[in-house]
N, CA and C of each residue as an Amber inpcrd file, in Angstrom:
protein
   270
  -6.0700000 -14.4790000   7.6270000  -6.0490000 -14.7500000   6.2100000
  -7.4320000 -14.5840000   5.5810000  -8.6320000 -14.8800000   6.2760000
  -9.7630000 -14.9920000   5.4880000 -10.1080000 -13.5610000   5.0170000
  -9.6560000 -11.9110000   6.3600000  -9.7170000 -10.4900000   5.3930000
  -9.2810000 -11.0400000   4.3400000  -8.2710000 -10.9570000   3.8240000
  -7.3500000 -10.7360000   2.3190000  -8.3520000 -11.7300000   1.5300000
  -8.4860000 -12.9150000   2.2850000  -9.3850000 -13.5820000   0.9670000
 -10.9140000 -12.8160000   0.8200000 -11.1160000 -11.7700000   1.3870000
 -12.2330000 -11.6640000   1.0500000 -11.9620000 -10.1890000   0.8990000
 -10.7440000  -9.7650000   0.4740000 -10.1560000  -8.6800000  -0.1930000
  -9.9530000  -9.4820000  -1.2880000  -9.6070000 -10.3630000  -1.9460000
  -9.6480000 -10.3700000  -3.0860000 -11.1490000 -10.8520000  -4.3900000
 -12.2730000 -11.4090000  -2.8010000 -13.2280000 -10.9760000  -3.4130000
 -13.6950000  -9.8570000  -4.0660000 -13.3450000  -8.7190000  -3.1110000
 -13.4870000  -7.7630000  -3.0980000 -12.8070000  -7.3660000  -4.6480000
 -11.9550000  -7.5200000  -5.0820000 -10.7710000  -7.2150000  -6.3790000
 -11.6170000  -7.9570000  -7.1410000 -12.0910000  -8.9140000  -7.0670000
 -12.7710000  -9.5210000  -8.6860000 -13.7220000  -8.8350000  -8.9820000
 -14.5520000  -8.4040000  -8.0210000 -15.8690000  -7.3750000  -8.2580000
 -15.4330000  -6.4510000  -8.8100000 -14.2350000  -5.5640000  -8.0420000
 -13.9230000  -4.3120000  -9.0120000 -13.2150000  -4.7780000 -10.0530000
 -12.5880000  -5.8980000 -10.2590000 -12.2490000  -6.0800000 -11.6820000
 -13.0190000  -6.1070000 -13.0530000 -14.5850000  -6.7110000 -12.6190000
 -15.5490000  -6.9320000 -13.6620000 -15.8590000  -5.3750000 -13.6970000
 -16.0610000  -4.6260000 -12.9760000 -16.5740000  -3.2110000 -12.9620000
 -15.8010000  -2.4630000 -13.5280000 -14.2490000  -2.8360000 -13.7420000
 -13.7320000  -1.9010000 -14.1580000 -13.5860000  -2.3880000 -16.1020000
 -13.7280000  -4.2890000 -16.2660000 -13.9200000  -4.4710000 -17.1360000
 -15.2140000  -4.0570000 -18.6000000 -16.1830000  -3.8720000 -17.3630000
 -17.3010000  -3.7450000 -17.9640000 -17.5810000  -1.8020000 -18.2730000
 -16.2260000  -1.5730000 -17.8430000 -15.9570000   0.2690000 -18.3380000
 -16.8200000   0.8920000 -17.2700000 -16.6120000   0.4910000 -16.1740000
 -17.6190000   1.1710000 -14.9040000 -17.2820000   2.3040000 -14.1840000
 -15.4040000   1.6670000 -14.4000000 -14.3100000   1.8420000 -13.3110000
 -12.9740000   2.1860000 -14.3830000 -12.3720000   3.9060000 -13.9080000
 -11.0000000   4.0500000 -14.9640000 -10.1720000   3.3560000 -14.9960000
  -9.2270000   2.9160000 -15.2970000  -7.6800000   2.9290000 -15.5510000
  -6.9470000   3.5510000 -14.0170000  -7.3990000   4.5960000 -14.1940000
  -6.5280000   5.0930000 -12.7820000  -7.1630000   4.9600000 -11.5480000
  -8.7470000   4.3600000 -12.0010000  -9.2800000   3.9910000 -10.5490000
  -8.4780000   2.2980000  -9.9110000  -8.7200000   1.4540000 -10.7720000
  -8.4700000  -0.1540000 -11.0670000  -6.9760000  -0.2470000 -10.4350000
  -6.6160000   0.7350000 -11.4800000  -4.7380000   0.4330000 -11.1530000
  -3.8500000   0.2020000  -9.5500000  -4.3920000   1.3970000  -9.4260000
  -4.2400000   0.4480000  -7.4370000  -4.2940000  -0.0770000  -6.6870000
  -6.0440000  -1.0490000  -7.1510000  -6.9800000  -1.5060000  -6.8730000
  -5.7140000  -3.1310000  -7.0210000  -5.3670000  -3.1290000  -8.5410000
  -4.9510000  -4.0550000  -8.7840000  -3.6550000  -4.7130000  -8.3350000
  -2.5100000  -3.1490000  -8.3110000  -1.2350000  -3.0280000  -7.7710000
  -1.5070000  -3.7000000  -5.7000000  -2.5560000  -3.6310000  -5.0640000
  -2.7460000  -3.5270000  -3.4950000  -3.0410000  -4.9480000  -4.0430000
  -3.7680000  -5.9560000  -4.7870000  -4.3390000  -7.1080000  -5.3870000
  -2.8410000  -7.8150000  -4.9710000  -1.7940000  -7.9880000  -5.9450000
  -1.1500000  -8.3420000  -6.3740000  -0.0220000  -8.3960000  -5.0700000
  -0.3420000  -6.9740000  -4.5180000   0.6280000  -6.9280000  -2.8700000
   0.3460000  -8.0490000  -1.8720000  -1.0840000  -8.3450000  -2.0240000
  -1.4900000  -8.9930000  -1.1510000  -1.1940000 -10.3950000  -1.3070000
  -0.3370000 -11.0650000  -2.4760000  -0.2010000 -12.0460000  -3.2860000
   1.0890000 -12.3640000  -2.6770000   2.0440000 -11.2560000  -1.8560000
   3.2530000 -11.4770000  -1.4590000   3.3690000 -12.1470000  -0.4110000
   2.5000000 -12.1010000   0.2010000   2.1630000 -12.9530000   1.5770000
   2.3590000 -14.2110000   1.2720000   3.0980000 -15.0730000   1.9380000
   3.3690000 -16.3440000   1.3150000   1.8310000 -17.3380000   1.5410000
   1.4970000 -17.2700000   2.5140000   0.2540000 -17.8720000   2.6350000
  -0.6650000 -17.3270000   1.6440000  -1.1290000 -16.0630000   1.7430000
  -2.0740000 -16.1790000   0.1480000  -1.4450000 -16.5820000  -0.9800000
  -0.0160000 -16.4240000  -1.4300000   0.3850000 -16.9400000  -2.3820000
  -0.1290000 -18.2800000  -2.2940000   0.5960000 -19.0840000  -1.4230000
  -0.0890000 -20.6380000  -1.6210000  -1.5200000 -20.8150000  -1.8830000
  -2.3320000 -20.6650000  -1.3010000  -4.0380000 -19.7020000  -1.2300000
  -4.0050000 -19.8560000  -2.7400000  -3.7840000 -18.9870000  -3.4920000
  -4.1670000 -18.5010000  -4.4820000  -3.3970000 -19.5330000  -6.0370000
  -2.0520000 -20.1190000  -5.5430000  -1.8400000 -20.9310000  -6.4930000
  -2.2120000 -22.3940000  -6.3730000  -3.2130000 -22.5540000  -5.0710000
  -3.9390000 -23.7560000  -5.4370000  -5.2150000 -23.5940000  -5.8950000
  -5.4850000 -22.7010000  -6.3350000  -6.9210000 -22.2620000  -7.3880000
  -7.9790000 -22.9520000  -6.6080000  -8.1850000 -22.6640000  -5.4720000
  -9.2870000 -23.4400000  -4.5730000 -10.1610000 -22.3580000  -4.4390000
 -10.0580000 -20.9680000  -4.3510000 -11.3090000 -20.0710000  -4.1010000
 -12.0740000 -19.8890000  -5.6070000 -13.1120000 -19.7080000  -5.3840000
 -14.5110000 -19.8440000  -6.2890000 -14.4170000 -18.4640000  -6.9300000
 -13.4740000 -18.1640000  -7.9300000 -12.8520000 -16.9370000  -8.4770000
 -13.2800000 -17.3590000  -9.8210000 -13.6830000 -16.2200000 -10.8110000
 -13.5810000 -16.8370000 -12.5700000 -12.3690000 -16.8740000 -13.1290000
 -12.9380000 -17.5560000 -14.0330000 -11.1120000 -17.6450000 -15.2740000
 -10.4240000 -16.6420000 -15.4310000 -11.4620000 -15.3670000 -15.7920000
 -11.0420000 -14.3030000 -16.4040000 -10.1750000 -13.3140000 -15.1760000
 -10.8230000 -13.5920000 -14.2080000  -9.8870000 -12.6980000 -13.1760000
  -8.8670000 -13.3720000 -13.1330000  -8.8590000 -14.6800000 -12.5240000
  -7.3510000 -15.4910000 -11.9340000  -6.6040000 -15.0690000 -13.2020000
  -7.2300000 -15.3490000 -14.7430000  -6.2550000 -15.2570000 -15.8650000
  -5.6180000 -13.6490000 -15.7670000  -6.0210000 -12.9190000 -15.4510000
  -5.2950000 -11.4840000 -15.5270000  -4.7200000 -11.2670000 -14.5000000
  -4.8780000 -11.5470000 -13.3660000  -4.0500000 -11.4090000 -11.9150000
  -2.3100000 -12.1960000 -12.6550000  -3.2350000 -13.4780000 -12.8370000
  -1.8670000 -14.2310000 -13.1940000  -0.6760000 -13.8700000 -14.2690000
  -1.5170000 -12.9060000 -15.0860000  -0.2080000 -12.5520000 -16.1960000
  -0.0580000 -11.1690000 -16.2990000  -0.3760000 -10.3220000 -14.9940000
   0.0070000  -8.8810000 -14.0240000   1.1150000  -9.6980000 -13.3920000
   1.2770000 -10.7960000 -13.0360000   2.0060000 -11.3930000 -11.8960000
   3.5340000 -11.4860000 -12.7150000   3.0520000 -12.3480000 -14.1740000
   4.4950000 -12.8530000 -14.6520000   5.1220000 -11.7220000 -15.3030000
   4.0630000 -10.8510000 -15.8610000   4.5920000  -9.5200000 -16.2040000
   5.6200000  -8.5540000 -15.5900000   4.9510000  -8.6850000 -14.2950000
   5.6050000  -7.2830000 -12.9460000   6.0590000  -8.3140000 -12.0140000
   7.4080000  -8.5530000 -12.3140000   7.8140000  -9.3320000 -11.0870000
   8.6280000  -8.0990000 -10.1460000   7.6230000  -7.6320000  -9.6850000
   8.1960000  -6.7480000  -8.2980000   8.3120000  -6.8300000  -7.2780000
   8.2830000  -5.9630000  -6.6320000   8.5920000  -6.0970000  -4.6720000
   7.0000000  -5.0270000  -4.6150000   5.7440000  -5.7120000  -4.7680000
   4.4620000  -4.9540000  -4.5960000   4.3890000  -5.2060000  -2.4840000
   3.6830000  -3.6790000  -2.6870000   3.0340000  -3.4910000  -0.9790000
   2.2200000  -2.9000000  -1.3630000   1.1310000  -3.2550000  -0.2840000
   0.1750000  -2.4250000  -0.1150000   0.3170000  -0.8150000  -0.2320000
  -0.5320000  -0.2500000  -0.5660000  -0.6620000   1.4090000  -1.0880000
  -1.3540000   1.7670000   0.3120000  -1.1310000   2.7970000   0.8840000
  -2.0070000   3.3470000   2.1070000  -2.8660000   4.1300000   1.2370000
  -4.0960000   4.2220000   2.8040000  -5.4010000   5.2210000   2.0810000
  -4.7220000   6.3000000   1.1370000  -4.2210000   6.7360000   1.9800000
  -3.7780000   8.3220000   1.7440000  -3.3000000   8.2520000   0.0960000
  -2.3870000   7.3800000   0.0750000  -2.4330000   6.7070000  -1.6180000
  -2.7960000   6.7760000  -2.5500000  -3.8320000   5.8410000  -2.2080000
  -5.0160000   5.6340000  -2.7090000  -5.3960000   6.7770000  -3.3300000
  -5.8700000   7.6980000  -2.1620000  -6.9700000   8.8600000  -2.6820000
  -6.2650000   9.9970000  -3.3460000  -4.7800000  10.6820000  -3.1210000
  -4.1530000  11.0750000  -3.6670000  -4.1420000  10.5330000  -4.6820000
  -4.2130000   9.1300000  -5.3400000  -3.7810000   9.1210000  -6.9300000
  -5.4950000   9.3350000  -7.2950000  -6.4640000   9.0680000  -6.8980000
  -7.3790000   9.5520000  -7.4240000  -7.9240000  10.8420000  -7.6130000
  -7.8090000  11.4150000  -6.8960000  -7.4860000  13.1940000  -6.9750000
  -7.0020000  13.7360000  -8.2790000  -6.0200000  12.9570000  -8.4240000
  -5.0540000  13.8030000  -9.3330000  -5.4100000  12.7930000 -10.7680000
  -6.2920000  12.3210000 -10.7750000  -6.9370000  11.5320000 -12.0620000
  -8.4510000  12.2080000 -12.2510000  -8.7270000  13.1010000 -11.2030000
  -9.6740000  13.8900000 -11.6060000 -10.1960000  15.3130000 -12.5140000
């Protein structure tokens, strides 16, 4: 469990980067969609809805209303994914 939690460190960083116009739309978007996969895990779910990791407002607040928004069946994106959708955003 502690990877993913420190994959979603990983997601707040690129979240400010992509907030702060660093990072496209089509870079973020996967970034965020693999975020949100990782949320399916019932243990990070619990993790994450006891607001115990040292995360800002502004991320938890947008994860959280991607969440109530897209109530899907999210998985992880493989590399290959990944880089294919960035390719084709180039």
């Amino acid at each position: 469990m502690w990877m993913q939690a420190e994959y979603v460190s990983l997601c707040e960083g690129w979240f400010h980067q992509f907030r702060r116009g660093l990072m496209s739309d089509d870079s973020w978007e996967p970034l965020a969609d693999a975020m949100l996969g990782v949320l399916q895990n019932r243990y990070m779910r619990e993790w994450w809805e006891a607001g115990s990791a040292p995360l800002t407002r502004e991320f938890v607040s947008y994860i959280n209303e991607r969440r109530s928004q897209e109530q899907g069946d999210w998985r992880l994106a493989s590399s290959v994914e990944v880089i294919e959708r960035a390719e084709r955003s180039d």
